[in-house]
ZANUKE-672837 format. One record per residue (C-alpha): residue number from 0; residue in one letter; y, z, x. Coordinates in nm, 3 decimals. Layout:
{NUM,a,{Y,Z,X}}
...
This chain:
{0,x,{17.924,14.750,11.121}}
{1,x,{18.190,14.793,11.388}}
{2,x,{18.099,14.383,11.463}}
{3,x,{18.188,14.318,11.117}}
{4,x,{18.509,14.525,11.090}}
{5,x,{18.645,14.335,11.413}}
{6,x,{18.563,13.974,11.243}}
{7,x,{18.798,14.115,10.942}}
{8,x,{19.061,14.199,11.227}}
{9,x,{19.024,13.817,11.356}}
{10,x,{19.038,13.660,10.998}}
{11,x,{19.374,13.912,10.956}}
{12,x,{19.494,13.776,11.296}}
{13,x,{19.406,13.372,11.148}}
{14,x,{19.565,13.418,10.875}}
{15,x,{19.917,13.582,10.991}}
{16,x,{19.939,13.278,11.248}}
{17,x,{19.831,13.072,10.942}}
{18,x,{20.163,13.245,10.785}}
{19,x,{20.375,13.174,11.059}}
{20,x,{20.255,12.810,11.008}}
{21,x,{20.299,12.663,10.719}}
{22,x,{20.545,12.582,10.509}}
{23,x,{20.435,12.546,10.212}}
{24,x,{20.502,12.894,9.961}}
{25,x,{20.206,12.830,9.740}}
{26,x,{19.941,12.797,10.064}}
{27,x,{20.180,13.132,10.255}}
{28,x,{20.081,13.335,9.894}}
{29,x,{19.731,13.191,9.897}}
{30,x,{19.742,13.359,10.256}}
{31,x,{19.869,13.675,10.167}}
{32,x,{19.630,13.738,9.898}}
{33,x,{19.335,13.659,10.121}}
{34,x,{19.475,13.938,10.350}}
{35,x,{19.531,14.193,10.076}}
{36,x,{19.173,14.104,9.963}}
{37,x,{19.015,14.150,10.315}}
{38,x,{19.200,14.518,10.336}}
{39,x,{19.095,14.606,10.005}}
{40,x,{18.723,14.601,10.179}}
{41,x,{18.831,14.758,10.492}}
{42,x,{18.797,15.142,10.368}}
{43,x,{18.476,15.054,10.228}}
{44,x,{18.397,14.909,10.604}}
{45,x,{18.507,15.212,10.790}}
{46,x,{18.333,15.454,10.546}}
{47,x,{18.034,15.310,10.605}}
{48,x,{18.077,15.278,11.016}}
{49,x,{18.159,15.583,10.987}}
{50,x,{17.880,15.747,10.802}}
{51,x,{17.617,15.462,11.027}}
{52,x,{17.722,15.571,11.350}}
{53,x,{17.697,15.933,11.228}}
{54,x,{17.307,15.892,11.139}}
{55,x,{17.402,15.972,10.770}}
{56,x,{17.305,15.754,10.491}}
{57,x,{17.617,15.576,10.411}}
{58,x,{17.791,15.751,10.087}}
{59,x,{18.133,15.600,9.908}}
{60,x,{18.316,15.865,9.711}}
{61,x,{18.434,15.682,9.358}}
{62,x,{18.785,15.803,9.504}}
{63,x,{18.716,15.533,9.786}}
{64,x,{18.583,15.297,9.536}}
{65,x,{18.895,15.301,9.309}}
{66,x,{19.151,15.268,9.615}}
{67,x,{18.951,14.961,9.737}}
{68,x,{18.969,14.826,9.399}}
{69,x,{19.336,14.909,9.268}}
{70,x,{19.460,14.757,9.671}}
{71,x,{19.258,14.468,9.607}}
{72,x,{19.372,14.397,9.251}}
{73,x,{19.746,14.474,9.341}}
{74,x,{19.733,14.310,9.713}}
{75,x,{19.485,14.024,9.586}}
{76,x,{19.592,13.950,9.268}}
{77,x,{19.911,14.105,9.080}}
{78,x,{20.141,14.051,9.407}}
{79,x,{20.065,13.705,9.447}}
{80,x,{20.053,13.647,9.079}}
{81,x,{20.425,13.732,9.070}}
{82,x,{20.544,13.546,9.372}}
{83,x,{20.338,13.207,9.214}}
{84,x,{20.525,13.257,8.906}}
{85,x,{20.887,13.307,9.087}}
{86,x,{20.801,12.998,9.275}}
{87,x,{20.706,12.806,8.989}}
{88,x,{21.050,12.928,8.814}}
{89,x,{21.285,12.857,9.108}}
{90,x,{21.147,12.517,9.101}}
{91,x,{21.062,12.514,9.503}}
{92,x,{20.796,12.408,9.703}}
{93,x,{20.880,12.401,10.085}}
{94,x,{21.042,12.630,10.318}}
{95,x,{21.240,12.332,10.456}}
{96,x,{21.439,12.463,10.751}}
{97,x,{21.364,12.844,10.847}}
{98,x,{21.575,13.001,11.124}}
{99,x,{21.299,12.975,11.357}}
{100,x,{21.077,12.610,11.357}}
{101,x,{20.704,12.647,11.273}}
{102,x,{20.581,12.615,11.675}}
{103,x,{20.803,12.858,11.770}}
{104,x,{20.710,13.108,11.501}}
{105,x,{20.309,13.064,11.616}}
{106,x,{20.411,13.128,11.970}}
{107,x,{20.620,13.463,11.866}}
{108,x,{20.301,13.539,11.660}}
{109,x,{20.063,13.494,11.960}}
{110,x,{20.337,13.683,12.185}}
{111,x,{20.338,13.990,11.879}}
{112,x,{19.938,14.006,11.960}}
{113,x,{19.996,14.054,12.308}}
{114,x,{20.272,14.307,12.298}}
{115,x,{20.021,14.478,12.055}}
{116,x,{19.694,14.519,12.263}}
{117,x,{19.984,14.632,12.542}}
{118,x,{20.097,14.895,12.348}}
{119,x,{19.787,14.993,12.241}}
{120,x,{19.671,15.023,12.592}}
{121,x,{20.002,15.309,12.617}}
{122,x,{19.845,15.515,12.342}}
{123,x,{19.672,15.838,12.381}}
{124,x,{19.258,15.819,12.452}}
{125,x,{19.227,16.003,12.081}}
{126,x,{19.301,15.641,11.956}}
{127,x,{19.031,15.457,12.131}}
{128,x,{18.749,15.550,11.823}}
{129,x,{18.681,15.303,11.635}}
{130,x,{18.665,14.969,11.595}}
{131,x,{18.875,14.829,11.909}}
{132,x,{19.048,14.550,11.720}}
{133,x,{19.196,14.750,11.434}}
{134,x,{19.498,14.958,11.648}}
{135,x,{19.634,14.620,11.796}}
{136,x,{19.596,14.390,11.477}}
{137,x,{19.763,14.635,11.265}}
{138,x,{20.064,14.640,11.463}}
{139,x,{20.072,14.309,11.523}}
{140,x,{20.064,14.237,11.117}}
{141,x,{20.361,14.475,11.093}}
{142,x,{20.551,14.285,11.390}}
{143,x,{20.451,13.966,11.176}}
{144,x,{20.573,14.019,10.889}}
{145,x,{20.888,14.167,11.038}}
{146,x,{20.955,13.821,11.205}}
{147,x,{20.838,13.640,10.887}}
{148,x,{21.139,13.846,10.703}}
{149,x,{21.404,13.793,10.998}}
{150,x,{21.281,13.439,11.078}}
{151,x,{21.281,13.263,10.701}}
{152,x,{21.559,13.129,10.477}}
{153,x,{21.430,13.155,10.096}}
{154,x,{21.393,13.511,9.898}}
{155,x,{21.010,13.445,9.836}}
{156,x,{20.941,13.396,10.242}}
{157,x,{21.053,13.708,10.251}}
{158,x,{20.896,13.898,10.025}}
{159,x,{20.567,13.758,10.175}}
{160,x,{20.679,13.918,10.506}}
{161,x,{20.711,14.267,10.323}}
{162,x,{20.428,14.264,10.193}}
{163,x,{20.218,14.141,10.517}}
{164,x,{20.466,14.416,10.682}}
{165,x,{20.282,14.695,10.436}}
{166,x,{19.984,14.513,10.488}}
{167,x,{19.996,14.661,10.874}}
{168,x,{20.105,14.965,10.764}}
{169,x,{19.838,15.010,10.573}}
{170,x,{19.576,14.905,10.859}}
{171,x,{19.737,15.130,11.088}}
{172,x,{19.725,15.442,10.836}}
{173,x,{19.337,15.353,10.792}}
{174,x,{19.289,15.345,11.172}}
{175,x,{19.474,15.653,11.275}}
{176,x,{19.437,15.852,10.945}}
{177,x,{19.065,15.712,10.806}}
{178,x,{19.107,15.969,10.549}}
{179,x,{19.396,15.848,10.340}}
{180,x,{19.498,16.114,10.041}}
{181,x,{19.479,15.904,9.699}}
{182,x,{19.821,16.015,9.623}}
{183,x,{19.965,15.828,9.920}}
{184,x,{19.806,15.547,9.900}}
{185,x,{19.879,15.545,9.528}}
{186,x,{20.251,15.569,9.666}}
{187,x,{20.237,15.344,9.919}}
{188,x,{20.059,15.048,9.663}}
{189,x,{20.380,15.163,9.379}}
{190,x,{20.635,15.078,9.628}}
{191,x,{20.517,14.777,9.725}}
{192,x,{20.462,14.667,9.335}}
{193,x,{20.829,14.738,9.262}}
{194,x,{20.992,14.591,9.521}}
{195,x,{20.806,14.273,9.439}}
{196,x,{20.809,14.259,9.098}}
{197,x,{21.210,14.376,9.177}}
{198,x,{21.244,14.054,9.436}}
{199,x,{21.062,13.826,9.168}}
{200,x,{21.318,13.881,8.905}}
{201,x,{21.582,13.832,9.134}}
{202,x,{21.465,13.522,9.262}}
{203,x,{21.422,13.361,8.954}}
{204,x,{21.805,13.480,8.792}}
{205,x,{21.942,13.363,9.175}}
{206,x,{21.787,13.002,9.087}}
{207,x,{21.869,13.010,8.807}}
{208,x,{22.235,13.116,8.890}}
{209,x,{22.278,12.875,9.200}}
{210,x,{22.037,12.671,9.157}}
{211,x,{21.849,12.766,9.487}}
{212,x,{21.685,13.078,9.662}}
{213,x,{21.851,13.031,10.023}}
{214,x,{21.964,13.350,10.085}}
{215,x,{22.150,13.233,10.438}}
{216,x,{22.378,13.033,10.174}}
{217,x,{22.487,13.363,10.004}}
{218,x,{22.705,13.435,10.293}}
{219,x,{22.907,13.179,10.141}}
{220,x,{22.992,13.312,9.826}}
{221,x,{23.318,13.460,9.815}}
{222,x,{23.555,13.720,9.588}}
């Protein structure tokens, strides 16, 4: 089970270089929602490793169950829902000229992986249960999404990068936690939801205010 666990970290790992990639929004959503359906799976995964390696038969609590369906549902399908339809409004395609050019961006992403399985190597031994892969992919996801939200130009790119910020938050809770209380996670999936639904409406008013979503040209405006 452990095997399987570490192929979800690779597809995770895929798909944030995938991210860093491309510049087309609708394929970077598509992306994202493949990630926040893969982690909607990964308590079910770890329950299971858990309860296999302990020479129990494996049990999921409907507590498990509903987290692993509300994350997928919100991370899978509402999120990128919203961001599809703010892209549709704002009339835009293509992240045409991000502060940081595509190559570059899968190079920092590479370099983010390596910093990772450093500074996983600097934790305490209590951290070396578990799957091996899910520690250093989970902060590399948050260091990801960081650079997607320093690195692009348009309001959507950026919401994209919170989320797959939240995304390694979320990994990381799950790997040093395993046992995360509903109410948190409950938390943790509201916040998210509002501050994109909150970004989607104010992408579509800025386009259709100013006819664009560049935030680097609201340092313009003036008085």
């Amino acid at each position: 089970m452990n095997e399987l666990i570490d192929a979800l970290m690779v597809l995770l790992v895929l798909m944030n270089l995938r991210l860093l990639g491309s510049s087309r929004l609708a394929a970077c959503i598509r992306i994202v929602a493949t990630e926040g359906i893969a982690l909607g799976l990964l308590p079910l995964l770890l329950v299971w490793s858990q309860t296999s390696a302990s020479s129990v038969e494996p049990g999921l609590s409907g507590r498990m169950i509903f987290l692993s369906v509300a994350s997928v549902l919100t991370r899978g399908v509402l999120f990128p829902w919203l961001l599809l339809k703010a892209q549709r409004d704002a009339k835009v395609r293509r992240e045409a000229e991000p502060f940081l050019s595509y190559p570059l961006s899968i190079i920092a992403g590479v370099l983010t992986l390596v910093l990772s399985f450093w500074l996983r190597s600097r934790l305490p031994p209590s951290f070396a249960s578990g799957p091996p892969l899910l520690v250093p992919v989970a902060l590399s996801t948050i260091l990801v999404g960081l650079l997607v939200v320093v690195s692009r130009r348009l309001a959507i790119s950026q919401v994209l990068g919170y989320i797959v910020m939240e995304n390694g938050i979320y990994v990381l809770g799950l790997a040093l936690v395993r046992e995360i209380p509903a109410l948190v996670e409950m938390g943790v999936l509201l916040d998210a939801f509002v501050a994109v639904f909150v970004m989607s409406i104010v992408t579509h008013h800025i386009s259709r205010q100013f006819d664009h979503i560049d935030v680097d040209q609201m340092d313009s405006l003036k008085g």
